[in-house]
C-alpha positions in Angstrom: 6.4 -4.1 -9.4 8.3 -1.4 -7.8 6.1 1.2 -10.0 2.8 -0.3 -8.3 3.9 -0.8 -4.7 4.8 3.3 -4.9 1.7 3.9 -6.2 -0.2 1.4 -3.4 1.5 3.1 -0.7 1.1 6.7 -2.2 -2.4 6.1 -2.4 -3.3 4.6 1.2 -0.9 7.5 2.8 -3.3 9.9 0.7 -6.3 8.6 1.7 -5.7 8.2 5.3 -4.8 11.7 5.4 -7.6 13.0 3.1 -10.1 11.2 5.5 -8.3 12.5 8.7 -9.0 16.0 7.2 -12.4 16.0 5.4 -13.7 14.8 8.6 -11.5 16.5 11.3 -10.5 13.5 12.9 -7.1 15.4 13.9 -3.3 14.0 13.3 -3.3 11.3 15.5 -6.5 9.4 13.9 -4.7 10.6 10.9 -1.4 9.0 11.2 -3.6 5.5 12.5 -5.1 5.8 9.3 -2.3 6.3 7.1 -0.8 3.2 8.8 -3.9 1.3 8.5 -4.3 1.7 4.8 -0.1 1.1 4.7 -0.8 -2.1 6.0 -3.6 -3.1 3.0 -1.2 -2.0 1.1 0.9 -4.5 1.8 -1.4 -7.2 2.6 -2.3 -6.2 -1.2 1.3 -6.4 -2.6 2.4 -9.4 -1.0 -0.6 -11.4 -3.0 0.2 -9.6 -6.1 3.9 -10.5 -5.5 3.1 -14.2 -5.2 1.1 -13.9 -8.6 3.7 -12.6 -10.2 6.4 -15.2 -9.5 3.3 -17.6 -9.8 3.3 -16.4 -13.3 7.2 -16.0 -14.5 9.1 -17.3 -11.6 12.6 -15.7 -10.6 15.5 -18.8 -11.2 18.0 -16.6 -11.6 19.2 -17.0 -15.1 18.2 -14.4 -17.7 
């Protein structure tokens, strides 16, 4: 889990940043972006978060 939430929030800082500088938007649409696409990210992980516990729920013993 900790593997793909790097990799969401990798990717939507990326992206926001790529799209600020193919089209010149300059640093402030930039950083709105990159916070945009952070907040997908997380709208994203929480639902794959409750899937996972859906699946194998945490109870604490091992």
């Amino acid at each position: 889990m900790v593997l793909v939430g790097a990799e969401v929030f990798g990717v939507a800082i990326a992206a926001g940043w790529a799209i600020a500088g193919l089209f010149e938007l300059g640093e402030h649409v930039g950083y709105a972006l990159m916070v945009l696409f952070s907040l997908f990210a997380v709208y994203a992980l929480v639902h794959l978060w409750r899937r996972c516990v859906s699946a194998e729920p945490l109870t604490g013993r091992a």
